[in-house]
Structure formats: structure tokens, C-alpha cells
N, C-alpha and C positions, 0 to 999 in steps of 0.2 A: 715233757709236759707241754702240752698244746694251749696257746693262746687263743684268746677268744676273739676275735676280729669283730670288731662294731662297724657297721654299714648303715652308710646316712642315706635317710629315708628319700627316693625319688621328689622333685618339687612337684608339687600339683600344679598341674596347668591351669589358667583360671579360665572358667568357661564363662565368653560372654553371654551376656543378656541376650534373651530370644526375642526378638523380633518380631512382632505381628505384620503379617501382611496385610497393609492395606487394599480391600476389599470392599465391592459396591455394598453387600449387605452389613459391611460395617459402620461406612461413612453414613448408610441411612441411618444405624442404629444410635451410634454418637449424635448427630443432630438431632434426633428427637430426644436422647435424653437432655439435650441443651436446651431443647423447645420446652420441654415437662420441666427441668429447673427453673428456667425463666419466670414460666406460667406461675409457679409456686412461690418463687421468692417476687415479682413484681408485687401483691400486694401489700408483703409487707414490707417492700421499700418505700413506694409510692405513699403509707400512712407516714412512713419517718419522712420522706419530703416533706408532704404535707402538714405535718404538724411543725416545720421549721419554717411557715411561710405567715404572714400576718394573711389575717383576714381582709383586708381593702387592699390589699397588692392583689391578692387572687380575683376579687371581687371585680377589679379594675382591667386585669389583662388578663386572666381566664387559670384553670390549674394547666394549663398545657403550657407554661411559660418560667421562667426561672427567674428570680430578684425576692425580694421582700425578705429576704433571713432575717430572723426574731427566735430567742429564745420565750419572748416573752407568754409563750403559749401554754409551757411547762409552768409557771408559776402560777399562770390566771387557774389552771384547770388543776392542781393542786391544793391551791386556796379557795375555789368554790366548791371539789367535790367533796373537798375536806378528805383525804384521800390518807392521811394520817394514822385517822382512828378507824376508818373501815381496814386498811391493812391488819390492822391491829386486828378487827373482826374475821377478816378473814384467817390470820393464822388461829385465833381463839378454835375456827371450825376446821379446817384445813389437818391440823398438826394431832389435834386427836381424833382426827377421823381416820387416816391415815395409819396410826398407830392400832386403834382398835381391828381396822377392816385387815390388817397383815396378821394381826395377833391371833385374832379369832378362824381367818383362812388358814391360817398355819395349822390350827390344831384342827379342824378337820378334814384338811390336807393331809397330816400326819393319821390320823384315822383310816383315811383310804387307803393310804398307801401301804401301810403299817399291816393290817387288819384284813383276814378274809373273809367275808361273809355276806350271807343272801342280798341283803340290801344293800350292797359296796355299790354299785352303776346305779340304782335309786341315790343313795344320797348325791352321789357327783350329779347325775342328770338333775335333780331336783336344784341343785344349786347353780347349774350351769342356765336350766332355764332360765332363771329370774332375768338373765339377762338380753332374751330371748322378745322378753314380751315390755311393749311401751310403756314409757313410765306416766305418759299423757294420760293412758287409761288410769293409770289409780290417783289420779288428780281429786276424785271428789270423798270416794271412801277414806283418801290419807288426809285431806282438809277436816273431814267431820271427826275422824280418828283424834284430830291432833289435835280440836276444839274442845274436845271430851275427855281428855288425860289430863289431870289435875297432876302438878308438881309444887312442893317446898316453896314459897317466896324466896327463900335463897338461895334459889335453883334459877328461877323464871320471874321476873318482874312481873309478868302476867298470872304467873302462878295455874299456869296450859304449856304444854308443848308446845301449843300453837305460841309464836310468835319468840323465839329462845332458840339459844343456840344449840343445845341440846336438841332439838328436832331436827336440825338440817344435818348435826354430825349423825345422827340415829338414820334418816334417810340416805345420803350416803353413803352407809357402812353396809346398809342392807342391800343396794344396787351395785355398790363394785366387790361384795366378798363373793359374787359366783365366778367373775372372770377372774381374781386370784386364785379361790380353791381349787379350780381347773390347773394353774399352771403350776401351783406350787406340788399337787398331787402326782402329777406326770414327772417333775423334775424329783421329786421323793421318790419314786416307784424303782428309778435309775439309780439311786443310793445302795451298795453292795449289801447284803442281805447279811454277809458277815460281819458288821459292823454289830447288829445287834444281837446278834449270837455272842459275840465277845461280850458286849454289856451286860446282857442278861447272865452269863457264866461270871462276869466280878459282881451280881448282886444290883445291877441297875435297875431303879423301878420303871413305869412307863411314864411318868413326867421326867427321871432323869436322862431316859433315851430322846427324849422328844426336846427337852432344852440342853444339855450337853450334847448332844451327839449328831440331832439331826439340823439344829439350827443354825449349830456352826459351818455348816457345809452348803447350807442352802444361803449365805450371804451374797453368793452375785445371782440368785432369784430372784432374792427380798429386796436388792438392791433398784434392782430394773425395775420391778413392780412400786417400789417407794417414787421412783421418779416420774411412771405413768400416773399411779396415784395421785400425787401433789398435785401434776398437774391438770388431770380431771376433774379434785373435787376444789382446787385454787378456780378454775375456770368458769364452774356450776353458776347459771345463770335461772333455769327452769325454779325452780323448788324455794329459791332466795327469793324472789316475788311471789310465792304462792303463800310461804307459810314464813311470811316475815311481813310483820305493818308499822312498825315502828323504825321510824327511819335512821336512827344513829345504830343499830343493830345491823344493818344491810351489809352485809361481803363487798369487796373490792370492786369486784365485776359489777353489782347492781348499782354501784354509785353513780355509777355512767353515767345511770339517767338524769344524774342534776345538773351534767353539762349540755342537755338539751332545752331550748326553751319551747314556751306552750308558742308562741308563732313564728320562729326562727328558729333554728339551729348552726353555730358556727363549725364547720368541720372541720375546721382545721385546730377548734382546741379540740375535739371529741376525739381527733386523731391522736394526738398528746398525747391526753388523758388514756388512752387504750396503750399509748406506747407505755405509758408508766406502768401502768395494770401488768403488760405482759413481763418487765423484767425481773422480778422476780420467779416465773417459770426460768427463764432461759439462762438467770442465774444457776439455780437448781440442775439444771439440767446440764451446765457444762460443765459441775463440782463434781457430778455423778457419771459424767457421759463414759466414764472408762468402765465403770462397772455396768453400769446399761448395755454396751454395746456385748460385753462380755457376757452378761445376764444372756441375752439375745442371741447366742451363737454357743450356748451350751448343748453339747452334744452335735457340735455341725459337723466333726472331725472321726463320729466314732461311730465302726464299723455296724 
């Protein structure tokens, strides 16, 4: 009776790390991307200087100088922009714009991709244009539009789109669902085709393939495109002064303007005040940055 001999496995050698040679076309290429980062992060370090500095220290010895630190500019520019209750405004718009523009691209995202027929590159192009063409141009058809749509008083204080939150989330929704439809229809298109071959053989209808089956799989799309979102329609500056007149209604971003005065402007609280405005993006965006990045490099690995 022959014994079985067990033989210990060879150690693997561990192979160091590869080594780039440094190279003239390299060291040009790393110094310019140090020039391009520089470029992009000095202005927005230069605001955070500058909103840490008083006004009569700069005023005195120039911005090219260091001294004067003061918080006090965060509170002036909080307390005059009232900066409170427009946050509040802006997620009032922000959070169901957001929600609608994913919801509504999804489903005819799921339509394209889902779906063979004549008009399949019509409805994508027609969706993808919109975003194509300036939104300066429909500045006057969307003002007289939005004067002439009567709403509920307990819709609209003005009882108009014009002037209501409801018109800026409505505008919104309509300018950013072409570049979702786009992305989310391409990253659907990629979804194995067997998936709803199975569904449809256990009795799935097309709403239950479309919220069970395709939605769950498309979470680091929705994810990426939620964090672009936020931050495009948080940032909306155009559309908030056009079809907004009442001033405790105004988004985040357009409060600014009450840290400006009619014959002076201090910069160093407007600085501030923009710094506040931004941290809630950069919040958002580093809660999500793992699924954005991942959103972003789907399919970068496959053949």
C-alpha cells in the first residue's frame, strides 16, 4: 500500500516593484500636470485666503501680504446673506430636481435600451440635443411661458410658475435629463440581455424588469450622475435670476448678490460667503466620491 507523499508548495519569489525610468518626456509630462493642478486649485485656495483676512488689513497692505486672520467674515456674510433659509431654498429645488431628472431618464433610458424600434436613435438624439443648444436662447419664450401658467395658490404664492419653486425644479429637469438619458441608455445597453429572458420566463412584467432588475444594477451610474447632478443644479445661477423676483425664494448661489453693495463691494466677505455656498457640494461629493469614481470607470477593464 503506497503512501501519498504531500510536497510543500515552492515559496513564490516576490517580485519587486517596476521602476519607471525617469525620462526627459516624463519629467516634462509630470511638471505640467503640477502646472494644470496648481492652475486649478490656486483659485480656490486664494478665495479661502482671502475670506480668512479682514477687510482693512488687505485694504492697508494689499492681497499679496499675509496678517489680518479673522473669522469674522463667515459670520458677517452668513448673517447678511441670510444664508439659512436660501440653503433651505436651494435643497427645496435641488433634491427634487434631481430625483425627478434620474427617474424620468431612467425610464427612457430603459426604453432605449430595452426596446427595438424605428425611432430608437430619434428619441436618444432628440434627447441628447437639448443639450446641444443654449439655454440663453430660450430665455424669452421660457419667461413669457412661465408668466402665462397659472398654478394652485398652494402651489405658487404668485399662483404663476413664474416666480415658484416649481419652475426652476421643472427647468432643470428638462436641461439635465438629455445628458443622463445618454448615459444611463449606454450603460443599460451593456446589461446581459439574459437577465430579462429569465424575468420575463418567471412572469415579470416591463415595470418589474425595469424597477427590480435593471435598477439595481445600474446603482453606480445613478450614483455618479446624482453627484454631477447635485452639483449642477446646487450651483444654477442663470434661470434663479430670471424666473425668480421675490427675494426670500432665491437658491443659495443667487444670495451672493446681497453681499454686494450698490458702491463698494467687500471681497473678502463675498469670498466667505462663496466658500459657504460651495461646501455642501464638496460635502456631497466626498460621501459619494467612491461610487462616482466607480460610476466613471465602468466598463474601462472590459474587452
Amino acid at each position: 500500500m503506497s503512501s501519498a507523499t504531500l510536497t510543500r508548495p515552492a515559496a513564490t519569489e516576490e517580485v519587486p516593484p517596476r521602476r519607471h525610468r525617469l525620462t526627459p518626456q516624463r519629467v516634462v509630462l509630470h511638471v505640467f500636470l503640477a502646472a494644470v493642478a496648481v492652475g486649478w486649485l490656486f483659485p480656490i485656495l486664494w478665495a479661502v485666503l482671502t475670506s480668512l483676512r479682514s477687510y482693512e488689513y488687505t485694504a492697508t497692505h494689499g492681497y499679496v501680504s499675509f496678517g489680518g486672520w479673522t473669522i469674522d467674515n463667515y459670520v458677517t456674510a452668513w448673517r447678511t446673506a441670510e444664508f439659512g433659509q436660501h440653503f433651505l431654498n436651494s435643497v427645496y429645488i435641488t433634491v427634487p430636481a434631481v430625483l425627478l431628472t434620474l427617474f424620468l431618464a431612467s425610464c427612457v433610458a430603459f426604453v432605449i435600451a430595452r426596446f427595438s424600434w424605428k425611432l430608437n436613435l430619434v428619441l436618444l438624439g432628440l434627447f441628447t440635443a437639448a443639450n446641444l443648444l443654449p439655454q440663453q436662447a430660450l430665455l424669452i419664450p421660457l419667461f413669457r411661458l412661465f408668466t402665462e401658467v397659472p398654478l394652485p395658490e398652494f402651489m405658487s404664492d404668485s399662483e404663476l410658475l413664474y416666480d415658484s419653486y416649481w419652475g426652476l425644479i421643472l427647468v432643470n429637469v428638462a436641461f439635465q435629463c438629455g445628458f443622463c438619458v445618454f448615459v444611463l441608455s449606454n450603460y443599460m445597453k451593456a446589461l446581459p440581455r439574459d437577465l430579462y429572458e429569465a424575468a420575463m420566463v418567471d412572469g415579470a412584467s416591463i415595470w418589474r424588469q425595469y424597477w427590480q432588475v435593471t435598477m439595481p444594477l445600474c446603482r453606480p451610474a445613478l450614483a455618479a450622475l446624482a453627484t454631477l447632478e447635485v452639483t449642477w443644479i446646487y450651483n444654477e445661477f442663470f434661470w434663479a435670476t430670471v424666473l425668480m423676483r421675490t427675494g426670500d425664494k432665491f437658491p443659495v448661489t443667487s444670495s451672493l448678490n446681497n453681499l454686494r453693495g450698490e458702491f463698494f463691494t467687500d471681497n473678502n466677505l463675498v469670498s466667505a460667503g462663496s466658500v459657504l455656498v460651495a461646501i455642501p457640494t464638496l460635502v456631497i461629493f466626498f460621501l459619494l466620491q467612491r461610487h462616482f469614481v466607480r460610476g466613471l470607470t465602468l466598463g474601462a477593464s472590459k474587452g
